[in-house]
N, C-alpha and C positions, 0 to 999 in steps of 0.2 A: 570407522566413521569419524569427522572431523568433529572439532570442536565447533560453538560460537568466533572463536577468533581465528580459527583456522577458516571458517566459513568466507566471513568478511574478507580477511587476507587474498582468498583464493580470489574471489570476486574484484575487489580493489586490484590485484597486479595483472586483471587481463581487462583492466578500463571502462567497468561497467557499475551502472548504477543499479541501487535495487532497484526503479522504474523500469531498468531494462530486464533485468531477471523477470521481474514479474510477467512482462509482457512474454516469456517462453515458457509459463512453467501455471502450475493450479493456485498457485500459493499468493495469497494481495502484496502487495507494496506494505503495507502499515506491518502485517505479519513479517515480512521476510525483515523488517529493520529492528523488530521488538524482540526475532530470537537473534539478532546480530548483538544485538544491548545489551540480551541475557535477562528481559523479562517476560519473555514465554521459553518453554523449556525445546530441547533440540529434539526432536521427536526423530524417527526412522522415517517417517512421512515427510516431513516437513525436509529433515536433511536430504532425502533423496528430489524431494520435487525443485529445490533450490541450485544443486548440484545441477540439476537437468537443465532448468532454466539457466545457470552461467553457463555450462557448455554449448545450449544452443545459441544463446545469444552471441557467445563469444564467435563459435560455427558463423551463424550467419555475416560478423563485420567481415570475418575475413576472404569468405566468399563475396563479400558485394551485396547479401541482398537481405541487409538488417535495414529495419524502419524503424527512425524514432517513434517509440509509443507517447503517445497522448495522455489518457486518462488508461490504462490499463490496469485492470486488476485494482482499482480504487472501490473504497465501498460507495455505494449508490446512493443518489442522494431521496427524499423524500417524493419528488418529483417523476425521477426515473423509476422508482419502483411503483407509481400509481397511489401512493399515499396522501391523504388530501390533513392539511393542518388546517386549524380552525382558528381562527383569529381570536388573540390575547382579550380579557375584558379591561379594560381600565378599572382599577379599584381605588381611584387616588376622588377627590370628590371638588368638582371645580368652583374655582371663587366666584362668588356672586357679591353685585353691592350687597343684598340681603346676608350673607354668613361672612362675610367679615369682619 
């Protein structure tokens, strides 16, 4: 099993970003940079899904049929998942000629 910096290396010398990893593999973009950093830990999960994803990505430039990913593997915003936010109150209390 590689290391965190074996990971990154492998990734870095066959010209890919984690945006592109992500885009072949289970594992977000945010995750595959934070075990690259060494602040989440190298799980057997995680090192095998990332491996997967730079092989394939690497697989498809050299065939021809890699697409740059867009938003892939990004977490989702408020929006995309049907979540509704509620609008902030104002707690600040506005000047009037009367209160000032």
């Amino acid at each position: 099993m590689l290391n965190r910096q074996q990971i990154k290396e492998y990734r870095q010398l066959r010209g890919l970003t984690t945006r592109d990893v992500a885009a072949y593999c289970e594992i977000s973009q945010p995750l595959i940079v934070q075990v690259e950093n060494g602040t989440k830990d190298v799980t057997k999960y995680n090192h095998d899904e990332i491996l997967k994803g730079i092989n394939a990505a690497f697989a498809a430039k050299k065939m021809g049929t890699y697409v740059k990913p867009s938003n892939v593997n990004l977490p989702k915003t408020a929006t995309e998942t049907g979540e509704t936010t509620k609008p902030v109150k104002k707690t600040t209390k506005r000047k009037t000629k009367e209160n000032e």
